[in-house]
N, C-alpha and C positions, 0 to 999 in steps of 0.2 A: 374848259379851263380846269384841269386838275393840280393839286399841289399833290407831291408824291412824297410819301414818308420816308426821311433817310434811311430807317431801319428797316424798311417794308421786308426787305428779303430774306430778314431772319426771323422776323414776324411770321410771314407767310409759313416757312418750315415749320416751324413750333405749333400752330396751327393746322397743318396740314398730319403733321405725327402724331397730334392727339388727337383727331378724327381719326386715323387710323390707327390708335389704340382704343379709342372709343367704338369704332366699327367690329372690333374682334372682341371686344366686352360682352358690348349689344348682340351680336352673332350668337356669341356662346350663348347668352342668355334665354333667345330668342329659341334657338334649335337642340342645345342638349336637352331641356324635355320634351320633346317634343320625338328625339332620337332619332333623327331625321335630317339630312341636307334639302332633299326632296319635298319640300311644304310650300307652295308660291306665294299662300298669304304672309309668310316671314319676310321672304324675297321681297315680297311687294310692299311689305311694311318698312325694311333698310332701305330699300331704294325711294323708296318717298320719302325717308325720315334722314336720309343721308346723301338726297340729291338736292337737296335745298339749303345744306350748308353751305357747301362751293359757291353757289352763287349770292349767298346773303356775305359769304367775304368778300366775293368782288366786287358786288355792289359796295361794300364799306370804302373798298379800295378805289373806288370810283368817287362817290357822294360825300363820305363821311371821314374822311382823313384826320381831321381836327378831331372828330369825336374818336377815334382810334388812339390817337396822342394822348388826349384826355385820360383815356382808361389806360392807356399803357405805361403813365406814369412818368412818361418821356417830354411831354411836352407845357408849353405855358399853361399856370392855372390848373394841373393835375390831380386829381382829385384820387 
């Protein structure tokens, strides 16, 4: 039994675009000094640090929809 957030869909983009300006932030951050593409503990540290986003939203979008409301400012009792 899911309740599904009317707004989920423009949620989800706004979300999904700032992880990926946050994944080109963190990149540059990560590999300009390093002056290198070619590093795998970089690789290996966005891919751990940037594979567990995606699913900590879907799990929200699954579990936690009230608490998404909540913070989104959208819903009853928004805090």
């Amino acid at each position: 039994m899911t309740a599904t957030l009317p707004h989920w869909d423009a949620l989800l983009k706004r979300v999904f675009s700032a992880m990926s300006a946050e994944f080109a932030a963190l990149a540059a951050l990560v590999f300009v000094p390093v002056g290198t593409v070619f590093w795998p503990a970089g690789w290996a540290f966005l891919a751990l640090f940037f594979g567990f986003q995606p699913a900590l939203v879907l799990c929200l979008r699954i579990a936690g929809t009230s608490l998404c409301s909540q913070r989104d400012g959208k819903g009853d009792g928004a805090k």
